[in-house]
PDB file of the backbone (N, CA, C, O) and the ligand in Angstrom, with CONECT records:
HET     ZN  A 101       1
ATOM      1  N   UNK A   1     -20.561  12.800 -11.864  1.00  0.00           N
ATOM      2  CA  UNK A   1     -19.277  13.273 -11.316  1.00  0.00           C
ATOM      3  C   UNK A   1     -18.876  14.600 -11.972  1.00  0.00           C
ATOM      4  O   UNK A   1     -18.602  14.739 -13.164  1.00  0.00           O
ATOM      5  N   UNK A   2     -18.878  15.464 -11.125  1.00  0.00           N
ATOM      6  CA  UNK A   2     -18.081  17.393 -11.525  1.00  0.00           C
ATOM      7  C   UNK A   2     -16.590  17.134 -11.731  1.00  0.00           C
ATOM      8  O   UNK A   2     -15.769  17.152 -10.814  1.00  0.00           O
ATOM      9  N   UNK A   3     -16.225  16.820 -13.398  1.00  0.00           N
ATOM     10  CA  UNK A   3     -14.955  16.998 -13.731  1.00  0.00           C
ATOM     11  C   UNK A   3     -14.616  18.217 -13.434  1.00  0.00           C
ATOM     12  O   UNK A   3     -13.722  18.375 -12.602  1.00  0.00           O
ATOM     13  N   UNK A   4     -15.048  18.995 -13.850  1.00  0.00           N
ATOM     14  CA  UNK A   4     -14.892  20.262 -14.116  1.00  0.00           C
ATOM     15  C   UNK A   4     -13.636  21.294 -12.771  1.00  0.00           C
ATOM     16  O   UNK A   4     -12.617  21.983 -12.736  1.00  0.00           O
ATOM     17  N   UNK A   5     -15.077  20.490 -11.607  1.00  0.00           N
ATOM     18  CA  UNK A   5     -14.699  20.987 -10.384  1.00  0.00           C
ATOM     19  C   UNK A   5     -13.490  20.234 -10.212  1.00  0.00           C
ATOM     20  O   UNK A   5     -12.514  20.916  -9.900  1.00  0.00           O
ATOM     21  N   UNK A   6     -13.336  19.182 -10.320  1.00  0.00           N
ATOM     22  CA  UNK A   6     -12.073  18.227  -9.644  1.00  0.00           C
ATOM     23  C   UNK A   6     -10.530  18.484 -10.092  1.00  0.00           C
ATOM     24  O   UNK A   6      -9.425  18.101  -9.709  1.00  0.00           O
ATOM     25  N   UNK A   7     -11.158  19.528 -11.335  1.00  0.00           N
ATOM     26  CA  UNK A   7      -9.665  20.062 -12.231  1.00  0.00           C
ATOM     27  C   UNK A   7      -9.524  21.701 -12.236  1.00  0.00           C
ATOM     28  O   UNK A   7      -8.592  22.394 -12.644  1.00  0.00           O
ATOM     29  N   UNK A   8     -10.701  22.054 -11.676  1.00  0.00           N
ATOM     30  CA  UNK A   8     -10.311  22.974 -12.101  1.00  0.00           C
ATOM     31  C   UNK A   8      -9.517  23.918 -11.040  1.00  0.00           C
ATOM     32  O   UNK A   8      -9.499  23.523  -9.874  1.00  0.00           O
ATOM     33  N   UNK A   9      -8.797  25.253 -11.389  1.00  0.00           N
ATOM     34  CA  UNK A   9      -7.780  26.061 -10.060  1.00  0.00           C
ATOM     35  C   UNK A   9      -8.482  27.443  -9.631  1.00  0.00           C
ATOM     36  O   UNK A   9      -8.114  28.068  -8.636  1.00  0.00           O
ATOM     37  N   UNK A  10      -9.294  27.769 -10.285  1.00  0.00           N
ATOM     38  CA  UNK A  10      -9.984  28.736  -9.515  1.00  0.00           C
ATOM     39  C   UNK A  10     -10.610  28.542  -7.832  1.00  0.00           C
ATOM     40  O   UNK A  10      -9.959  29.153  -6.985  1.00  0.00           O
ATOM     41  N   UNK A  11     -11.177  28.164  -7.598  1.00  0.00           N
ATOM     42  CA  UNK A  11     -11.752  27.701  -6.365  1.00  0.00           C
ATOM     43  C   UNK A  11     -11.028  26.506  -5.804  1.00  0.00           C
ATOM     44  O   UNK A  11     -11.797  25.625  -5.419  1.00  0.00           O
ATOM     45  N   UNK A  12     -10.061  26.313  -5.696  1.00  0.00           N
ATOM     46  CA  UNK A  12      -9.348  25.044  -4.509  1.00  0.00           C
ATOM     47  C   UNK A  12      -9.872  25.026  -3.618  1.00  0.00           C
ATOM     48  O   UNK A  12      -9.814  26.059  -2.950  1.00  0.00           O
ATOM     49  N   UNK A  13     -10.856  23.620  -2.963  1.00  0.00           N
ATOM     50  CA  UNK A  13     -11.312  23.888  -1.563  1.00  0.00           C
ATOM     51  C   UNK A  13     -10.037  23.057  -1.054  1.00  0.00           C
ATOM     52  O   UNK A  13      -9.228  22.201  -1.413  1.00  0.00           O
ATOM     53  N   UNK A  14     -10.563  24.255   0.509  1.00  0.00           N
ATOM     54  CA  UNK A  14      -9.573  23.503   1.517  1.00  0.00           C
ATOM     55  C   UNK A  14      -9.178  21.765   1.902  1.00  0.00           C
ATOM     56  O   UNK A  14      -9.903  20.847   2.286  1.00  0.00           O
ATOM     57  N   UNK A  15      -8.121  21.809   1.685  1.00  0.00           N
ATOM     58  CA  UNK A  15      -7.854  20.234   2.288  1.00  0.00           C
ATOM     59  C   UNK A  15      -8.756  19.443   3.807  1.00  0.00           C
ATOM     60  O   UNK A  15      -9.045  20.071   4.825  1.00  0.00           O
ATOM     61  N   UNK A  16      -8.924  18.594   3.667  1.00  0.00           N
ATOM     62  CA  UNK A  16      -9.489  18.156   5.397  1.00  0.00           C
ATOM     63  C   UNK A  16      -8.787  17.307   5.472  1.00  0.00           C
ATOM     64  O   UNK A  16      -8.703  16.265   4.823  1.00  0.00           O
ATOM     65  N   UNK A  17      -8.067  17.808   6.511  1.00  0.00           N
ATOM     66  CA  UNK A  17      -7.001  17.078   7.059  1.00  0.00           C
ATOM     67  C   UNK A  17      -7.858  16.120   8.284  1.00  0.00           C
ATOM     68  O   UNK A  17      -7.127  15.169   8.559  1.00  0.00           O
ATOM     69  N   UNK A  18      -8.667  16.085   8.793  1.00  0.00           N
ATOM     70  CA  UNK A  18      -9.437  14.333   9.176  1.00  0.00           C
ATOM     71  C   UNK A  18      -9.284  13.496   8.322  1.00  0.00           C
ATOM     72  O   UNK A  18      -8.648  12.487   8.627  1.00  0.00           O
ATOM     73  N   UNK A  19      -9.824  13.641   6.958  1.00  0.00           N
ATOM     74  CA  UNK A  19      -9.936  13.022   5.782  1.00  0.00           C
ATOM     75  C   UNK A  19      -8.771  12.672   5.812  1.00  0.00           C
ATOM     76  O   UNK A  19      -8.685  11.638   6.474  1.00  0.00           O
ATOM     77  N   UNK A  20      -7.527  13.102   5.317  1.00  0.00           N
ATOM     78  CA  UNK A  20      -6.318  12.412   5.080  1.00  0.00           C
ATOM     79  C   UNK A  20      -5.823  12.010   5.606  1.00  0.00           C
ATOM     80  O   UNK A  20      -4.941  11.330   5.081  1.00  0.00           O
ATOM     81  N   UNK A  21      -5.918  12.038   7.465  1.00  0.00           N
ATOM     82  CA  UNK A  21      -5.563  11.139   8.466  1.00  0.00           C
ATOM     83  C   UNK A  21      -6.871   9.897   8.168  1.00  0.00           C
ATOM     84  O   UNK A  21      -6.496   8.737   7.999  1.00  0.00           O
ATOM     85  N   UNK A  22      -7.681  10.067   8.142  1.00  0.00           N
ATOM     86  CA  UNK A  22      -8.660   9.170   8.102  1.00  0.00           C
ATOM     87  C   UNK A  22      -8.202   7.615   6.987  1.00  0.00           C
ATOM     88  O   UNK A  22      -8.295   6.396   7.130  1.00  0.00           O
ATOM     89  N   UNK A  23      -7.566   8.786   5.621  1.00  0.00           N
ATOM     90  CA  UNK A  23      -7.337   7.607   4.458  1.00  0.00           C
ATOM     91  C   UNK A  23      -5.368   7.208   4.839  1.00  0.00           C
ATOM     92  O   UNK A  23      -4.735   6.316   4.275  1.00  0.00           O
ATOM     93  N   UNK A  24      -5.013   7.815   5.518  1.00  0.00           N
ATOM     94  CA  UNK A  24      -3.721   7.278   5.985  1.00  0.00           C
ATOM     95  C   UNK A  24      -3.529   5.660   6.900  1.00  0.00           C
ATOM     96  O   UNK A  24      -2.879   4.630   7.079  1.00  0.00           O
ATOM     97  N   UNK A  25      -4.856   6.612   7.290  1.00  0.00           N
ATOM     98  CA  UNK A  25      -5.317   5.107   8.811  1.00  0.00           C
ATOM     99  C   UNK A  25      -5.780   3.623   7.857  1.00  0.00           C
ATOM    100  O   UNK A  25      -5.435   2.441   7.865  1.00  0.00           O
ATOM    101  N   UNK A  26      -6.611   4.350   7.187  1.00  0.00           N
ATOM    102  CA  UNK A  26      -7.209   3.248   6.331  1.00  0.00           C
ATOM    103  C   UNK A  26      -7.121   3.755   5.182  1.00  0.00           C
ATOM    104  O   UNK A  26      -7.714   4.707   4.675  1.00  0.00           O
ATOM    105  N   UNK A  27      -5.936   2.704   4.592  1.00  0.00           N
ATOM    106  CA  UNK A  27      -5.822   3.221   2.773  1.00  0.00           C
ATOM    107  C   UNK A  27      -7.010   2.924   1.730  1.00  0.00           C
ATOM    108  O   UNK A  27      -7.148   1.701   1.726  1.00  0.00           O
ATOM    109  N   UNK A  28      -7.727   3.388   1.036  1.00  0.00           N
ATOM    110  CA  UNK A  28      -8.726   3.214   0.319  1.00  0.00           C
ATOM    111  C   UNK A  28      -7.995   2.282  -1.320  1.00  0.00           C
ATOM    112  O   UNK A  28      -6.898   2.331  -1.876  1.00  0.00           O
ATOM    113  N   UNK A  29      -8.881   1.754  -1.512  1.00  0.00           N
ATOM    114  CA  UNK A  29      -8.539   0.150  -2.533  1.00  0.00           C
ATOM    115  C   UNK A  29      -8.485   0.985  -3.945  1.00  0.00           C
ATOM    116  O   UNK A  29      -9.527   1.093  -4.592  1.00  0.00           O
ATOM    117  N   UNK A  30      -7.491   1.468  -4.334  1.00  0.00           N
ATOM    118  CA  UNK A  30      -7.441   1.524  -6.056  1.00  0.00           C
ATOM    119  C   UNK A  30      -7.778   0.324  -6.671  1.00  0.00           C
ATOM    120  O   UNK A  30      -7.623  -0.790  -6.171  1.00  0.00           O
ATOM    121  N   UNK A  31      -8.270   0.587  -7.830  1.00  0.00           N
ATOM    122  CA  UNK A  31      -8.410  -0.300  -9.079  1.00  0.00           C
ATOM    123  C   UNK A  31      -6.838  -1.093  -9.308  1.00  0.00           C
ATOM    124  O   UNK A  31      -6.524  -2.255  -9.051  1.00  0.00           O
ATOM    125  N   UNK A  32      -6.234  -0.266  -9.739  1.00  0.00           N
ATOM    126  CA  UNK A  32      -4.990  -0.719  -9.697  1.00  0.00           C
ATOM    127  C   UNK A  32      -3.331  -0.961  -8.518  1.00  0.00           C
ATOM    128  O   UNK A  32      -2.981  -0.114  -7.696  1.00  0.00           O
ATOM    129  N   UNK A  33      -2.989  -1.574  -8.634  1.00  0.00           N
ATOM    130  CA  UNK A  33      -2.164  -2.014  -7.793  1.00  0.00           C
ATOM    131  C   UNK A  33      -1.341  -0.881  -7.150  1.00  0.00           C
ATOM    132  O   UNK A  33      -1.290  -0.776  -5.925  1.00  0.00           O
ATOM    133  N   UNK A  34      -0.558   0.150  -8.153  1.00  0.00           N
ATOM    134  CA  UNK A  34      -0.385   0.845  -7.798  1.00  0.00           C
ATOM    135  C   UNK A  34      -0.516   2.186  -8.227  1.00  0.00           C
ATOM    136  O   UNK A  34       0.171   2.687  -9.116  1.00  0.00           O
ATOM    137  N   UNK A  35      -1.567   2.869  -7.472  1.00  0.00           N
ATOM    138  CA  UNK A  35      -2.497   3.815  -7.682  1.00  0.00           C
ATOM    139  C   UNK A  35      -3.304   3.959  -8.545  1.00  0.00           C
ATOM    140  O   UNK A  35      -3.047   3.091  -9.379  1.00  0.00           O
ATOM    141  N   UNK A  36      -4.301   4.643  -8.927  1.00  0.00           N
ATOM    142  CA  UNK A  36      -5.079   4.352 -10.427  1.00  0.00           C
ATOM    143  C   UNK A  36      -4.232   4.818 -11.692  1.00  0.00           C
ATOM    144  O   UNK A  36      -3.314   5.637 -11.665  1.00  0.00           O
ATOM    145  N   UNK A  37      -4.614   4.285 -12.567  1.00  0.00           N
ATOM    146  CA  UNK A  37      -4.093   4.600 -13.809  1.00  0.00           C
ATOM    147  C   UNK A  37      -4.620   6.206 -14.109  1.00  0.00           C
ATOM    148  O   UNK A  37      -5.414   6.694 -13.305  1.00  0.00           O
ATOM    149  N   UNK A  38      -4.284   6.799 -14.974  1.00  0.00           N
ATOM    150  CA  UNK A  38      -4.526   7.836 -15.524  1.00  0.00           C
ATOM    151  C   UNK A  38      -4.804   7.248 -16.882  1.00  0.00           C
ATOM    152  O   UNK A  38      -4.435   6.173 -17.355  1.00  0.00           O
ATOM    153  N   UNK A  39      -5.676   8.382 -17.489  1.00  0.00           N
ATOM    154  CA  UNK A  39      -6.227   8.135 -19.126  1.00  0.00           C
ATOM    155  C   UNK A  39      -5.458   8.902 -19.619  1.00  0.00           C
ATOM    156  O   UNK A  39      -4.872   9.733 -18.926  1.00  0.00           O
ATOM    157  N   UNK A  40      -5.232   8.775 -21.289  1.00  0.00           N
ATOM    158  CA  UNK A  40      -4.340   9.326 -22.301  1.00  0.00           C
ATOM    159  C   UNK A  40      -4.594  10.960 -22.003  1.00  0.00           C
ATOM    160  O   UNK A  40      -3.991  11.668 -22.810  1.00  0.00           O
ATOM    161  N   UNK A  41      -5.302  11.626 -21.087  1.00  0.00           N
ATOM    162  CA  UNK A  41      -5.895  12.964 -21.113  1.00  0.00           C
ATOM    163  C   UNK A  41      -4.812  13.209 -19.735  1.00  0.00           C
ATOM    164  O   UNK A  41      -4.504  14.394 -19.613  1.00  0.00           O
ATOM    165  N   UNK A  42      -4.195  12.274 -18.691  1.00  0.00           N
ATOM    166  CA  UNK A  42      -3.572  12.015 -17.511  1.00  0.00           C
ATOM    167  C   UNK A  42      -4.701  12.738 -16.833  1.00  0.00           C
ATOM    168  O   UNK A  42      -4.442  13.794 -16.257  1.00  0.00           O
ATOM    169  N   UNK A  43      -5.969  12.258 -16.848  1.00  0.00           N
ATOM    170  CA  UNK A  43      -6.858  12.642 -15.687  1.00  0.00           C
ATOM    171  C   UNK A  43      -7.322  10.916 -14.841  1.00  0.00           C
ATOM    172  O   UNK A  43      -7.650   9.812 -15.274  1.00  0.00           O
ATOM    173  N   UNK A  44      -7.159  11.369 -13.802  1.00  0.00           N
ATOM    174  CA  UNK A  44      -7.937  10.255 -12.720  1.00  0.00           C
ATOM    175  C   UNK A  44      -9.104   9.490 -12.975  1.00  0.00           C
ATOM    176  O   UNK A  44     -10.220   9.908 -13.284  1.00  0.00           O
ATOM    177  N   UNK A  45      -8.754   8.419 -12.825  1.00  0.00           N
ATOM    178  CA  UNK A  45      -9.789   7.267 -12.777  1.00  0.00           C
ATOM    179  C   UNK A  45     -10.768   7.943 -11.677  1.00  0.00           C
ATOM    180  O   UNK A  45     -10.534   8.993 -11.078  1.00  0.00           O
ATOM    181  N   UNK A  46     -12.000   7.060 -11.524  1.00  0.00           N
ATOM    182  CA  UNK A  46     -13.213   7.376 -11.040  1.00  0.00           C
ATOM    183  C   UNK A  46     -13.376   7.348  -9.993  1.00  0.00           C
ATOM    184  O   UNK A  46     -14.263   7.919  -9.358  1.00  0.00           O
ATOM    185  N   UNK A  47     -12.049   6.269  -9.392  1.00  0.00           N
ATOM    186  CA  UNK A  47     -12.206   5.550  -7.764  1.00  0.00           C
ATOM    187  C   UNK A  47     -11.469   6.842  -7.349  1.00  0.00           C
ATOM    188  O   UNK A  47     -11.652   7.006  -6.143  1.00  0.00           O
ATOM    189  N   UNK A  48     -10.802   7.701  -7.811  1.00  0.00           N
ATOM    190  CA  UNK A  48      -9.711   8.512  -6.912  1.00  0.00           C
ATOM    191  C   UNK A  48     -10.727  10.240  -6.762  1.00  0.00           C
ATOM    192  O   UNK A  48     -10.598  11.278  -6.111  1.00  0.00           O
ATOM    193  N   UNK A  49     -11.861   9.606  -7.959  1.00  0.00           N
ATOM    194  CA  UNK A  49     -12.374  11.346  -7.845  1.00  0.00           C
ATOM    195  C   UNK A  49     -14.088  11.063  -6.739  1.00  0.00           C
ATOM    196  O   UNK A  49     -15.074  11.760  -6.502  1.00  0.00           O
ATOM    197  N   UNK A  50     -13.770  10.084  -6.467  1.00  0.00           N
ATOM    198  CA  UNK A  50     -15.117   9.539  -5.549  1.00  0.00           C
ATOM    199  C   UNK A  50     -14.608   9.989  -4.396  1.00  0.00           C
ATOM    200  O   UNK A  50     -15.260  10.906  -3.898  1.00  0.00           O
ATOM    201  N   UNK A  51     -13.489   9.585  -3.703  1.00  0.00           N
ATOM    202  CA  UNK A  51     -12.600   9.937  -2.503  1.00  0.00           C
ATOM    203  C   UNK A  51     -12.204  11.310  -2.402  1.00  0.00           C
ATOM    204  O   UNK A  51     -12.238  11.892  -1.318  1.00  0.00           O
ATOM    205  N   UNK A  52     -11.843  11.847  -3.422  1.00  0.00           N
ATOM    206  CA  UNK A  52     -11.108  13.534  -2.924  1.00  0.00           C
ATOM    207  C   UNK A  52     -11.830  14.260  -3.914  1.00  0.00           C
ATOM    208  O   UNK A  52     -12.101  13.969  -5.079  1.00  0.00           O
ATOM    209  N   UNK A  53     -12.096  15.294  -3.201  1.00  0.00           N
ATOM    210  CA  UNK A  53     -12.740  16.435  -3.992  1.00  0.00           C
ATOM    211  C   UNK A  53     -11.886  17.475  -5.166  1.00  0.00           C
ATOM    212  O   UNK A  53     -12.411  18.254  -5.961  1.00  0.00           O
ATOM    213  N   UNK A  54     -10.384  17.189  -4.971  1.00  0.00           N
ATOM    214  CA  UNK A  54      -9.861  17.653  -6.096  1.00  0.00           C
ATOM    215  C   UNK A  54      -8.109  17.503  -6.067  1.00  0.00           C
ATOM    216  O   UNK A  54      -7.356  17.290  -5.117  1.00  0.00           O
ATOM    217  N   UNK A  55      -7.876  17.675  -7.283  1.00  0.00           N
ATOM    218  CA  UNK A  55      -7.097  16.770  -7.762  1.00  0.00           C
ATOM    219  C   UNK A  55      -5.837  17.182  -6.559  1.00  0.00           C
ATOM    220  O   UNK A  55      -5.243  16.175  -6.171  1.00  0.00           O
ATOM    221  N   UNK A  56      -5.472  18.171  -6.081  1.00  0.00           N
ATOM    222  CA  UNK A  56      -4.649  18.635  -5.422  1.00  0.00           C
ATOM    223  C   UNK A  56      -4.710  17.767  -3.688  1.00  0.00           C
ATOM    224  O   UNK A  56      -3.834  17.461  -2.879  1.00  0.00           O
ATOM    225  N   UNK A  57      -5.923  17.645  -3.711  1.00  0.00           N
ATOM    226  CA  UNK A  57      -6.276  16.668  -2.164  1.00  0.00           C
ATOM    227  C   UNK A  57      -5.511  15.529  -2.757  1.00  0.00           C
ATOM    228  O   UNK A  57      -4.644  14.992  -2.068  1.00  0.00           O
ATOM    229  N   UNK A  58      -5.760  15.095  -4.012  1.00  0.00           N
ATOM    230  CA  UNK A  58      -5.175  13.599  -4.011  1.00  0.00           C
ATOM    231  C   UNK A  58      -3.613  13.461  -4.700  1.00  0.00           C
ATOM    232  O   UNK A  58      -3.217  12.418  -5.219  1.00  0.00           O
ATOM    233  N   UNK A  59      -2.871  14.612  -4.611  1.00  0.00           N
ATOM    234  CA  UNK A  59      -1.315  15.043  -4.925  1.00  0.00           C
ATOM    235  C   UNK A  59      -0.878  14.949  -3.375  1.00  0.00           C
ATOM    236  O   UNK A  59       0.010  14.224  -2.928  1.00  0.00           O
ATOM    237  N   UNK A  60      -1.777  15.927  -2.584  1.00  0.00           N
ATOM    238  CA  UNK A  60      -1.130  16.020  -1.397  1.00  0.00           C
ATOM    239  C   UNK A  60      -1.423  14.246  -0.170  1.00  0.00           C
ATOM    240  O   UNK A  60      -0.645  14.095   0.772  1.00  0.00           O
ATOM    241  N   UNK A  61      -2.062  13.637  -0.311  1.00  0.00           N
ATOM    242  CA  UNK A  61      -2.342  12.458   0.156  1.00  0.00           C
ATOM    243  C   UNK A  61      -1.213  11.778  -0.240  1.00  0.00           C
ATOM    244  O   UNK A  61      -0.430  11.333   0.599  1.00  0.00           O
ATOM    245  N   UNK A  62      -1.028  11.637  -1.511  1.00  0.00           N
ATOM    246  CA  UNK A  62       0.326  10.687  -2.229  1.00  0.00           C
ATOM    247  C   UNK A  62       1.719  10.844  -1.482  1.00  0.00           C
ATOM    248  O   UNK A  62       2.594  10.046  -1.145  1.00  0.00           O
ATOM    249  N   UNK A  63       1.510  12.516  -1.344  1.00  0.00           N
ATOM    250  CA  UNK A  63       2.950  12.991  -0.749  1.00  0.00           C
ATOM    251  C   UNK A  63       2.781  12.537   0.827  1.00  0.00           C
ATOM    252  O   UNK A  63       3.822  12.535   1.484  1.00  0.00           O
ATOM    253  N   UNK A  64       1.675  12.188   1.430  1.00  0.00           N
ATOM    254  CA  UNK A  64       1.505  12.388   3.069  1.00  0.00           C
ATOM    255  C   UNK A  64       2.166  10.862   2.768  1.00  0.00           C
ATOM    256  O   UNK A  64       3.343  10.700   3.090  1.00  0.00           O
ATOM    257  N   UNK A  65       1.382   9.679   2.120  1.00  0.00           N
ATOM    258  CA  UNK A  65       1.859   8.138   1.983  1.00  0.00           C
ATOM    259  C   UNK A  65       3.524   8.139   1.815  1.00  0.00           C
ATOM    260  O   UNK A  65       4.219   7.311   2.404  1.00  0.00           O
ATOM    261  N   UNK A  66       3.886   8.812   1.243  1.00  0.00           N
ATOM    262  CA  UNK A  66       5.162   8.963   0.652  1.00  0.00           C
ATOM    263  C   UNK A  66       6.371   9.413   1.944  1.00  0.00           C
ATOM    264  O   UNK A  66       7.541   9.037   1.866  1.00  0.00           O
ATOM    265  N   UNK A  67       6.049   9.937   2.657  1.00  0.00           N
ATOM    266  CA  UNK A  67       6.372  10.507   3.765  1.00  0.00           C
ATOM    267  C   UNK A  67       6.497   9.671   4.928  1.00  0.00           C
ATOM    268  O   UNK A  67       7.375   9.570   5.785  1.00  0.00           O
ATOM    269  N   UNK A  68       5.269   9.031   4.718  1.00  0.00           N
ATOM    270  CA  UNK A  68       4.945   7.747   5.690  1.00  0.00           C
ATOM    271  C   UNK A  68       5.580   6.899   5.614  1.00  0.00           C
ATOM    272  O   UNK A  68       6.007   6.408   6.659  1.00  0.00           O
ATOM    273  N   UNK A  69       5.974   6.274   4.222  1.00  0.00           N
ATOM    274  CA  UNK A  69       6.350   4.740   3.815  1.00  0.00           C
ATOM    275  C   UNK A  69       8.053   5.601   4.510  1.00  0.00           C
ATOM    276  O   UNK A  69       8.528   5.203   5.573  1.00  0.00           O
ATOM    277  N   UNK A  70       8.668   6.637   3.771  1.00  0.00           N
ATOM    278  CA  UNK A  70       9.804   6.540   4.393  1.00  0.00           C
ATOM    279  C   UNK A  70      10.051   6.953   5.495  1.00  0.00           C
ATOM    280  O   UNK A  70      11.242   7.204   5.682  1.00  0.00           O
ATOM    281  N   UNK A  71       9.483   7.100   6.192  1.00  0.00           N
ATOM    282  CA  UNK A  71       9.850   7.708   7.966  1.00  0.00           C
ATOM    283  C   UNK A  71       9.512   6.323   8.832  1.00  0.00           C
ATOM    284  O   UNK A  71       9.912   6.286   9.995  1.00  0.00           O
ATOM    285  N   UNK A  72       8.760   5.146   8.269  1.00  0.00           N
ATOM    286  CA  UNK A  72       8.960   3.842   8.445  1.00  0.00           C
ATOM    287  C   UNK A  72      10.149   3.190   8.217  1.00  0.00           C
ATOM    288  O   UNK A  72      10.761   2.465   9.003  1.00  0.00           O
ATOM    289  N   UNK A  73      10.485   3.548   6.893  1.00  0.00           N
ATOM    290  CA  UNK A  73      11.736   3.070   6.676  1.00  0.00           C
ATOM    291  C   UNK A  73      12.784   3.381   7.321  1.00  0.00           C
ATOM    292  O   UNK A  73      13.752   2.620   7.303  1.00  0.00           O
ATOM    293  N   UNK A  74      12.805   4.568   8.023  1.00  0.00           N
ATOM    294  CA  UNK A  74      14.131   5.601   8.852  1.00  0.00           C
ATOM    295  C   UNK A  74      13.933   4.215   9.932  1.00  0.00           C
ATOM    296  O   UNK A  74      14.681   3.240   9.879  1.00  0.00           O
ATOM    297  N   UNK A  75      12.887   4.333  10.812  1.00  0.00           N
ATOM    298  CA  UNK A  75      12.386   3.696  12.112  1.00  0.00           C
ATOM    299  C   UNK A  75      13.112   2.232  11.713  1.00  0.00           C
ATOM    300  O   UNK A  75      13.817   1.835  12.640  1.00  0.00           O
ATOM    301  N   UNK A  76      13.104   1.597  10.884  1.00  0.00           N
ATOM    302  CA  UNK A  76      13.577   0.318  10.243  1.00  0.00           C
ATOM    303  C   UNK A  76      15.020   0.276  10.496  1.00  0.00           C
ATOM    304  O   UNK A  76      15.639  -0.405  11.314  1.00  0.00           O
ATOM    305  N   UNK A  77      15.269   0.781   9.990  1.00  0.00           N
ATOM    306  CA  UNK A  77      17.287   1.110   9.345  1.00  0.00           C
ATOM    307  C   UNK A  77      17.031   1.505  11.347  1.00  0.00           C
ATOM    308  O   UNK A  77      17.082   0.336  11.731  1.00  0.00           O
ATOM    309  N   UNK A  78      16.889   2.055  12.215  1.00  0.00           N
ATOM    310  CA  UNK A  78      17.452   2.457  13.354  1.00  0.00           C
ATOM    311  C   UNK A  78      17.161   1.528  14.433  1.00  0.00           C
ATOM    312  O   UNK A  78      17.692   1.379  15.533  1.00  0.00           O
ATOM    313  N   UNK A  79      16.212   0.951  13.873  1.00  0.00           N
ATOM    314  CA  UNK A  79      16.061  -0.325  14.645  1.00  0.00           C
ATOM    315  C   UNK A  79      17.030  -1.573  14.401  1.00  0.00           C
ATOM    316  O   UNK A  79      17.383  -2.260  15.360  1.00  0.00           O
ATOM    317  N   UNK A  80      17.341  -1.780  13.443  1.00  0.00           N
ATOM    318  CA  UNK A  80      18.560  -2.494  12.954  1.00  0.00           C
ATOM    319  C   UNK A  80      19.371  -2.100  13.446  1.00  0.00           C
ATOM    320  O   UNK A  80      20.014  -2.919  14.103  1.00  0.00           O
ATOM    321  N   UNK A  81      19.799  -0.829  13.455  1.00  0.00           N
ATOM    322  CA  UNK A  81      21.554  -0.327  13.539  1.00  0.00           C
ATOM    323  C   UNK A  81      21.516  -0.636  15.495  1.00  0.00           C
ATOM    324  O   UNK A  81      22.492  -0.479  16.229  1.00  0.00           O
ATOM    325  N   UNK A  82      20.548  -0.950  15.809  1.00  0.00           N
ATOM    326  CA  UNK A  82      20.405  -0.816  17.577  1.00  0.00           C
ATOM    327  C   UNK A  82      21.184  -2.575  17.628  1.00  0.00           C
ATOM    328  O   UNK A  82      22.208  -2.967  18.187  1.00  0.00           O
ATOM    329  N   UNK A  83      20.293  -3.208  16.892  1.00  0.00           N
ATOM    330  CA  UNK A  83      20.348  -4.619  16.868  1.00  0.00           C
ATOM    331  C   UNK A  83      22.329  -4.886  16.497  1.00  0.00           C
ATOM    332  O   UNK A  83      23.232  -5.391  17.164  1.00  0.00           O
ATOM    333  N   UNK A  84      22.295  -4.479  15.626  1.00  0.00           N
ATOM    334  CA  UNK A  84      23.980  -4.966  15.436  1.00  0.00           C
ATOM    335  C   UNK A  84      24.698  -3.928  16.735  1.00  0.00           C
ATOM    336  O   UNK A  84      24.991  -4.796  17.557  1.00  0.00           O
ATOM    337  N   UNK A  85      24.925  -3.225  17.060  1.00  0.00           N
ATOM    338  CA  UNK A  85      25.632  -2.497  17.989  1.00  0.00           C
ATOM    339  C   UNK A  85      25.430  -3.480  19.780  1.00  0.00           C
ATOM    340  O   UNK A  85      26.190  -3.394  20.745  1.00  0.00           O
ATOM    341  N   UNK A  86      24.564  -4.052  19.693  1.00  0.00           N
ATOM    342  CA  UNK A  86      24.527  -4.231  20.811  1.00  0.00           C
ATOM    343  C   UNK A  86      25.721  -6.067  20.966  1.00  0.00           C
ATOM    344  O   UNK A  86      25.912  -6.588  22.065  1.00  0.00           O
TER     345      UNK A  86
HETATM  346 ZN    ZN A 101      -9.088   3.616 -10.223  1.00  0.00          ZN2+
END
């Protein structure tokens, strides 16, 4: 495994956005429950650097989930507020 590459900021490759629709569709299984742990160095466990090619793919994925879980939640709360009004 290319730590090197997965941290480093010179060369950022482009995001693939298939890929992150792809792992949106189907969430990929951390080790841990919720998300991998980080080591005392706060670098990524092994399962998260197998999946994204660098660390910024797997910042911006977190934020896409994050986005997701609450724009579910909006859809929730408005589906309710339909239910009592009527
Ligand atoms: Zn892990």
């Amino acid at each position: 495994m290319n730590d090197d590459y997965f941290y480093q900021t010179d060369d950022i490759p482009p995001i693939d956005i298939e890929q992150m629709r792809d792992l949106l569709a189907h969430p990929p299984k951390w080790c841990g429950e919720e998300g991998c742990p980080m080591d005392e160095h706060r670098k990524h466990c092994k399962c998260i650097k197998t999946i994204f090619v660098h660390e910024t793919h797997y910042e911006h994925y977190l934020e896409l989930v994050k986005r997701k879980v609450e724009s579910a939640f909006v859809d929730l709360i408005l589906k309710d507020n339909k239910k009592r009004s009527k």
